[in-house]
N, C-alpha and C positions, 0 to 999 in steps of 0.2 A: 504494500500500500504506500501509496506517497503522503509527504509531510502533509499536505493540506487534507489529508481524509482523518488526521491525528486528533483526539482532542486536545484542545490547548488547556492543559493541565494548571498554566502558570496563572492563567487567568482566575481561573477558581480558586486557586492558594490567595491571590492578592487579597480578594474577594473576600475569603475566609478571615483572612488577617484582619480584615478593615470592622467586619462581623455586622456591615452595614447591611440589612435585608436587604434593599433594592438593589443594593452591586450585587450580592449572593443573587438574585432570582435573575439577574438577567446574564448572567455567567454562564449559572444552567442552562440557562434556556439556549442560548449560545453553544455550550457544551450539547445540547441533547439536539442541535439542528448538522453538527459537526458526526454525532455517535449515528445518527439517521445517515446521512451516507458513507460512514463504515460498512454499515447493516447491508447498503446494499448494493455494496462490491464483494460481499459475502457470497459463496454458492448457494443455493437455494433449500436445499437439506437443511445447512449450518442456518441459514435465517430462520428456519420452522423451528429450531432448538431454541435459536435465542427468543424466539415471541414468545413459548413456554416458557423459559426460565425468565421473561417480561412477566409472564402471566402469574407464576409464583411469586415473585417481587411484591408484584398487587393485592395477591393474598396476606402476604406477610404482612404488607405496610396497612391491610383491612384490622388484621390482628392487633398490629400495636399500638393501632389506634382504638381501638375497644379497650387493650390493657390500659392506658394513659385514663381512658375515661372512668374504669373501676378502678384504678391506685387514687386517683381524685377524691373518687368516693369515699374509700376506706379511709384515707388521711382524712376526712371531715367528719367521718363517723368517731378515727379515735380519739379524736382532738378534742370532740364533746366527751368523752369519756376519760380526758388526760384532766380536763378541767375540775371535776371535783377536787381530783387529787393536788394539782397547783393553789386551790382554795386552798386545802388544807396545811400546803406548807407554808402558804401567807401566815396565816393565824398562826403558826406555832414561832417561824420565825422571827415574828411582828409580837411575841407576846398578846396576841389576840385570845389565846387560849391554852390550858394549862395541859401537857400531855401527861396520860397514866402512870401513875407512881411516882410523880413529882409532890412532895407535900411543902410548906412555908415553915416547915419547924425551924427555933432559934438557931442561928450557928453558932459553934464554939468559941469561935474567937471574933474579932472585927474584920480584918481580911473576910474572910469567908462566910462575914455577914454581908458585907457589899456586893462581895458576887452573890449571893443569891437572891440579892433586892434587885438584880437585871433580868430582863425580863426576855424572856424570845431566844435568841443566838444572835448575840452582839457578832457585827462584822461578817455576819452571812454570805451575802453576797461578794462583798471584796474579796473575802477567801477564794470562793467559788471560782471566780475569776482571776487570781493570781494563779490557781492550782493547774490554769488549762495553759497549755504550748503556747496557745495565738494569742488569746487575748492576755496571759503575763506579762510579754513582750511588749504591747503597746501602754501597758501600764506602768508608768513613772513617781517615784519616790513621794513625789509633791501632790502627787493625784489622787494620793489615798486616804487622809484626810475626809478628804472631798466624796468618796466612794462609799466612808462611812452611811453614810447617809442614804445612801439606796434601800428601798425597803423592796424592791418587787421589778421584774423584766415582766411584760408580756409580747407577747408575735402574736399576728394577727395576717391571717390572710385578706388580700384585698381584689376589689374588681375594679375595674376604674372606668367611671361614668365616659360617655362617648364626650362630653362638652367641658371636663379636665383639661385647660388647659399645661397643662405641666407633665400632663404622660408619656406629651410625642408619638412614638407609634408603638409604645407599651398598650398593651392590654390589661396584662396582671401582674400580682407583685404581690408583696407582702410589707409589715412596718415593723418596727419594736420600741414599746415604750418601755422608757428607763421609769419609777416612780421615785422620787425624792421626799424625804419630811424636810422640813424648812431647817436651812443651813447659811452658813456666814459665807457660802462660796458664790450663791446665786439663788434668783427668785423663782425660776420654772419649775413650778410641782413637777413635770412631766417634762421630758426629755426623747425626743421622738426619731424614728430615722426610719425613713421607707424608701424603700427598691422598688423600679419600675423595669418589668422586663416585660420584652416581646414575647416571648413565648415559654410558658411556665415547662413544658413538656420537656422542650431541648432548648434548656432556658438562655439566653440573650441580654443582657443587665443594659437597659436602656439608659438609666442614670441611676441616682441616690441624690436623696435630700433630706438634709437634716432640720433640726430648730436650732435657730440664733440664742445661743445661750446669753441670760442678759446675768452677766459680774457684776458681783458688790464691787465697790470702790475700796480698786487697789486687790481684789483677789484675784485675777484671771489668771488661769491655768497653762494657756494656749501661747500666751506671749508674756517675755519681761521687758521690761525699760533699761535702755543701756542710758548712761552719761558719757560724755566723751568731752574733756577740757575745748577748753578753743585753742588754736593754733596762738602761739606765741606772737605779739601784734595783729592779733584781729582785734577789731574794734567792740566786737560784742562780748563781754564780760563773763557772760550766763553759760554753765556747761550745755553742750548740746544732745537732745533729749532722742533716744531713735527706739521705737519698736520693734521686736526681734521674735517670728516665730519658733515657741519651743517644741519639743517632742511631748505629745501628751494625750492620754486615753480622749481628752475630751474633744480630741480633733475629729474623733469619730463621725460626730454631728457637722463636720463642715468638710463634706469627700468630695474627690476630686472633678471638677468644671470640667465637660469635654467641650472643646470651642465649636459653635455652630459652623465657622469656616474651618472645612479642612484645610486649606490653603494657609489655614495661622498657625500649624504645630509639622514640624518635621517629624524625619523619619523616628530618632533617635527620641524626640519628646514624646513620639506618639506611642513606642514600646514601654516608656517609663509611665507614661500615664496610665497603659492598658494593665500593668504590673500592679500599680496604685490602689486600680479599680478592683483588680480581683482581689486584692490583698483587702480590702474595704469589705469587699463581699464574704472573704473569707470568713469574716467577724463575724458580720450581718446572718449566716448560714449556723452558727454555733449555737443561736438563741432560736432556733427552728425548729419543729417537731422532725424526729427523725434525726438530729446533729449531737453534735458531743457531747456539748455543757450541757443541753435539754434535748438532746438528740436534734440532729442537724442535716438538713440535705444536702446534697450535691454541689458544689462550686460549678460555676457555669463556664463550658468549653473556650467561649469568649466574651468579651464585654465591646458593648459598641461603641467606635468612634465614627463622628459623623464625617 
């Protein structure tokens, strides 16, 4: 066969790379008008084999489309059945309620009168989250303070209204709220971060979007203030004041911008960003029915840049 009867393979790697649906569907299509006269420079036999093994392809892809629609199921049936049990580790955690065989008798000494005036399991979730690979890592010394304070994760699958402006060409996704009791770090009961993907099946990370954390004055986690003297014979007297972003769990809620021009991000920007994004995702997937910390699904094959 000559080169021009080849699919152009390169084209669909780009494609893939980019994870842009509309480059992916017209690559294909491209590729399946290329595979069409392969087919028929084929002898005649060999095409009758390949429509059959076309024809089982079609059964197959009937199948895994049914399996997709009963895995759906089942995850929203046990999700209703994971939920009492998450109730109940609120209330034991949160001192909402006292578990079997715990009584309030005096302690013996002072020490181990004050711990047993705490109520729930102080530092729950911090733990929880320092003890896992992913998210220890992005958790910083300074941020744990601040972490005290969590009283509760939920996930929550989402569908996203046709007239969302902010979905793009996501369809569905999911969120996770952080819950806070009131702290010196910041005012947001709730802490929020949702995933918009194209296709939850053979999922596509459209973007992420977090909540604007609003800092007390003079806490913020995410950036410090540098001073820098004046140059010797400048005329402004005053050190000069520069904001410096840090490393820190709370950058979670503010992931990374993929620019609407492709034209604005090179090659080399667009790998470190695609890195970014999965490594965001990675997080976002730990708090997930089915993933580590709370059982978690799948990391997505790629994240889209436009």
């Amino acid at each position: 066969m000559t080169n021009n009867n080849d699919i152009n393979m390169s084209n669909i790697a780009a494609a893939l790379k980019t994870a842009d649906k509309s480059v992916i569907l017209n690559a294909l299509k491209a590729a399946k008008a290329e595979n069409a006269s392969i087919i028929d420079d084929l002898p005649p036999k060999v095409q009758k084999r390949v429509e059959v093994l076309r024809q089982i392809q079609s059964e197959h892809d009937e199948l895994e489309e049914k399996f997709f629609e009963e895995r759906r199921a089942l995850e929203d049936k046990y999700q209703k059945l994971y939920q009492p049990l998450y109730n109940k580790r609120y209330e034991i955690v949160n001192g909402v309620v006292e578990v079997d065989g715990v009584t309030n008798e005096p302690a013996a000494d002072e020490g181990a009168d004050k711990a047993a005036e705490e109520k729930g399991v102080p530092n729950f979730w911090l733990t929880a989250m320092k003890t896992n690979e992913v998210l220890g890592e992005s958790i910083q010394e300074r941020d744990e303070e601040a972490l005290k304070f969590l009283k509760d994760i939920k996930w929550t699958r989402i569908d996203l209204p046709k007239d969302d402006t902010q979905k793009g060409d996501a369809s569905k996704g999911f969120k996770l709220e952080f819950f806070f009791d009131p702290n010196p770090f910041f005012t947001n009961p709730v802490l929020t971060k949702t995933y918009y993907m194209i296709d939850e099946d053979e999922p596509i990370l459209e973007k992420a979007t977090g909540t604007e954390i609003e800092w007390c004055p003079g806490k913020c986690l995410t950036q410090k203030l540098l001073k820098k003297k004046p140059k010797k014979g400048s005329k402004n007297a005053k050190p000069i004041t520069k904001t410096e972003t840090v490393d820190s769990f709370f950058n979670f809620f503010s992931p990374p911008e993929v620019p609407e021009d492709e034209e604005e991000i090179d090659e080399d920007a667009a790998e470190e960003l695609q890195a970014l994004m999965e490594q965001d995702y990675d997080i976002g997937v730990l708090r997930a029915p089915g993933g580590d910390a709370q059982q978690a699904g799948e990391r997505p094959p790629e994240c889209k840049q436009q």
